[in-house]
C-alpha positions as CSV (number, residue, x, y, z in Angstrom):
1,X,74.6,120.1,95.5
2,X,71.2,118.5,96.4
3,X,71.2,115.2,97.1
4,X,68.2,112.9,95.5
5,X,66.6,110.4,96.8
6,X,67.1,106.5,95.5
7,X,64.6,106.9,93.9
8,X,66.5,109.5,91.2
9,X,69.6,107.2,91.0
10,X,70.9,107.3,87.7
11,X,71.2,104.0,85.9
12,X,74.1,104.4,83.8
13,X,76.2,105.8,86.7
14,X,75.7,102.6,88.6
15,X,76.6,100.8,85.6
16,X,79.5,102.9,84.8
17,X,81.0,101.8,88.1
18,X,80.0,97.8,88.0
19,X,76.9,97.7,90.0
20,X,73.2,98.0,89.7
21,X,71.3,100.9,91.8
22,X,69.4,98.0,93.5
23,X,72.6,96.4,94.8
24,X,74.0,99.9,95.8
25,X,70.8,100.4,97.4
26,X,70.7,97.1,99.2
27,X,73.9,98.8,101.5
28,X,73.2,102.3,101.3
29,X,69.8,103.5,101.9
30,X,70.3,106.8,100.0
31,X,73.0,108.5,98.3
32,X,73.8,110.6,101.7
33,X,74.7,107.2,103.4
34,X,77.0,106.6,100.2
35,X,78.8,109.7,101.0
36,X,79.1,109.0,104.1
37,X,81.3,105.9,103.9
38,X,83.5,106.9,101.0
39,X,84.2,110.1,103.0
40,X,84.7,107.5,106.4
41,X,87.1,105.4,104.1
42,X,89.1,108.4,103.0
43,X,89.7,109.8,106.9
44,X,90.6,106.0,107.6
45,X,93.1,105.4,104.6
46,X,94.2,109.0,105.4
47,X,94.8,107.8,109.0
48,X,96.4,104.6,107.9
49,X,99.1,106.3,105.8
50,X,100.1,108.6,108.4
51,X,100.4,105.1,111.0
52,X,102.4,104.1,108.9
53,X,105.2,106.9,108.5
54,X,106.6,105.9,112.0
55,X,105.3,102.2,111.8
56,X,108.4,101.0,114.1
57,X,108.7,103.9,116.2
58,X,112.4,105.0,115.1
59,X,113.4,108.2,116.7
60,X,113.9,110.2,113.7
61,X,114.5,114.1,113.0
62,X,111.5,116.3,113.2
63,X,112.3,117.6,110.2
64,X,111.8,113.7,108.4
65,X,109.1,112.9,110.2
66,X,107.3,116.5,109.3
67,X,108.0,115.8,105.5
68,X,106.5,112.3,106.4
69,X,103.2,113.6,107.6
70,X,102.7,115.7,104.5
71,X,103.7,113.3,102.2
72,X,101.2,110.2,103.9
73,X,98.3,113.0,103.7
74,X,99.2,113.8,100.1
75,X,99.5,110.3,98.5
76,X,96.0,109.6,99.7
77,X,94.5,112.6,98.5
78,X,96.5,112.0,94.9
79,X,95.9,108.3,94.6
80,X,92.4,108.9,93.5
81,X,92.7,112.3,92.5
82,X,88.8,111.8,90.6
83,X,87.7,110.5,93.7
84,X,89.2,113.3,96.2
85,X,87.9,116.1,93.7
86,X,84.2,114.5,93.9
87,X,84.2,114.1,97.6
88,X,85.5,117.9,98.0
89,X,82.7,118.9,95.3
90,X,79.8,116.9,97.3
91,X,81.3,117.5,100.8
92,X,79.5,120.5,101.2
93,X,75.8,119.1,100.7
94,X,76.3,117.0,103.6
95,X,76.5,117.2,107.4
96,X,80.4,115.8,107.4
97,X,80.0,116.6,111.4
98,X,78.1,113.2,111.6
99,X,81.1,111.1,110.9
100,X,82.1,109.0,113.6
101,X,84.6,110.9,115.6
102,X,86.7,108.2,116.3
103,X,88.1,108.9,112.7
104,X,89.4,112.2,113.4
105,X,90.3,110.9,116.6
106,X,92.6,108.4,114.9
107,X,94.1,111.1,112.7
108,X,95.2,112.9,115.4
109,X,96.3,110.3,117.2
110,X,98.5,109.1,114.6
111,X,100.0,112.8,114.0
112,X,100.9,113.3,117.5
113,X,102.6,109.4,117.7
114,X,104.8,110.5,114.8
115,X,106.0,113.7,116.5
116,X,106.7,111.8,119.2
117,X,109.4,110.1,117.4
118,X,111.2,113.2,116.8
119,X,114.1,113.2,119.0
120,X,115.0,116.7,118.0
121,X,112.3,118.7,119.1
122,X,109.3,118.2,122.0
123,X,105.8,119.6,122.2
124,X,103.9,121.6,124.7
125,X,100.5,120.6,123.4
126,X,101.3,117.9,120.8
127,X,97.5,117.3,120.1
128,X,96.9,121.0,119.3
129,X,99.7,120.9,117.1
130,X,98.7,117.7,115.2
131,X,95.2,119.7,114.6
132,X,96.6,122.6,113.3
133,X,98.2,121.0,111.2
134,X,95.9,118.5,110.0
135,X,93.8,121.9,109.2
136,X,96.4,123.3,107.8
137,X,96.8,120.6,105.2
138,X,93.5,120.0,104.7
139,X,93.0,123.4,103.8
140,X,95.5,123.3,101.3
141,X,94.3,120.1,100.2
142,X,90.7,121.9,99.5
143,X,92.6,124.5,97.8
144,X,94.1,122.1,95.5
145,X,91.3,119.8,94.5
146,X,88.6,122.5,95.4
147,X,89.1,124.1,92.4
148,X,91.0,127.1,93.4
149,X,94.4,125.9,92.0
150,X,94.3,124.6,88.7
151,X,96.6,122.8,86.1
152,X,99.0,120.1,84.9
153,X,101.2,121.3,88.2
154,X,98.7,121.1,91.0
155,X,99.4,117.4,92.7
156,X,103.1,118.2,92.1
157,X,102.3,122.0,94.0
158,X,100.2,119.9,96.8
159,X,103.0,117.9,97.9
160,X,105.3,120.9,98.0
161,X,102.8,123.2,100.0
162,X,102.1,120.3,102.4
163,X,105.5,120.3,103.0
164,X,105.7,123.6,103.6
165,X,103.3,123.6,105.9
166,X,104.6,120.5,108.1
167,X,108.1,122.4,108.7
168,X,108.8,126.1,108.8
169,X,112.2,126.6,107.9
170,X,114.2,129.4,109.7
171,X,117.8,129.9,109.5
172,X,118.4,126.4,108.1
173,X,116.6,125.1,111.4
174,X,113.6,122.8,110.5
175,X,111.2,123.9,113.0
176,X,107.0,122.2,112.9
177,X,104.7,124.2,114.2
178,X,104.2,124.9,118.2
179,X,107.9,123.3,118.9
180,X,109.0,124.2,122.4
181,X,112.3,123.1,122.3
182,X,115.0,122.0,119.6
């Protein structure tokens, strides 16, 4: 996808959403700086919902907080599912490297906080694990809303595979990814 100058905005699409292109235009210089925020709000409310699955830091098992993780990533993603299916579609035209890196920062952050609640299990590299998971479940994610899923079933699927991928279950034993000890 291309992205167009201001000077292509589309009238009724501004409209549509309850503001004129000269008021969108007063904040965002160009539709690439739109794209930029609402993909910086998403990592943020993505990063907020995961905060919030160990808000009081209760040790809990690894195996709640895991299912906690997926489900915080999830619910963001399915809020808005519209939204989440545009930004996947237009994420590609732009340079997503240029967000702030504090954001991703923060999402990793938050990951390895909640792990750390788990009084079950302990981590050799807990920030390697929060980003392969955090890959892991945005790659799913980009599966579901990317298009290569499809149907009445996907959110439902999403949430199941995010799961999934949170806790590897083996011999009844809930184990995350890169556990050292249970």
């Amino acid at each position: 996808m291309r992205i167009r100058s201001k000077s292509h905005a589309h009238p009724q699409n501004t409209e549509r959403a309850g503001v004129s292109v000269g008021t969108l235009y007063q904040y965002f210089p160009n539709k690439e700086a739109l794209l930029f925020a609402l993909l910086q709000r998403h990592f943020e409310a993505m990063a907020e919902a995961i905060e919030q699955v160990c808000v009081d830091d209760t040790r809990r098992a690894l195996s709640d907080l895991a299912d906690g993780i997926a489900d915080a990533y999830v619910s963001v993603k399915v809020a808005r599912p519209d939204a989440t299916v545009a930004l996947y579609r237009v994420a590609g035209s732009i340079d997503q490297f240029r967000l702030s890196v504090g954001v991703y920062r923060r999402l990793e952050a938050a990951v390895v906080r909640v792990l750390g609640n788990a009084f079950d299990a302990s981590f050799a590299d807990p920030q390697r694990v929060a980003f392969t998971l955090l890959s892991a479940l945005a790659g799913v994610s980009r599966g579901s809303f990317g298009g290569l899923i499809s149907g009445p079933d996907v959110l439902d699927r999403l949430r199941a595979e995010a799961r999934l991928l949170a806790t590897v279950d083996r011999r009844g034993v809930s184990m995350p990814i890169g556990v050292i000890s249970i």
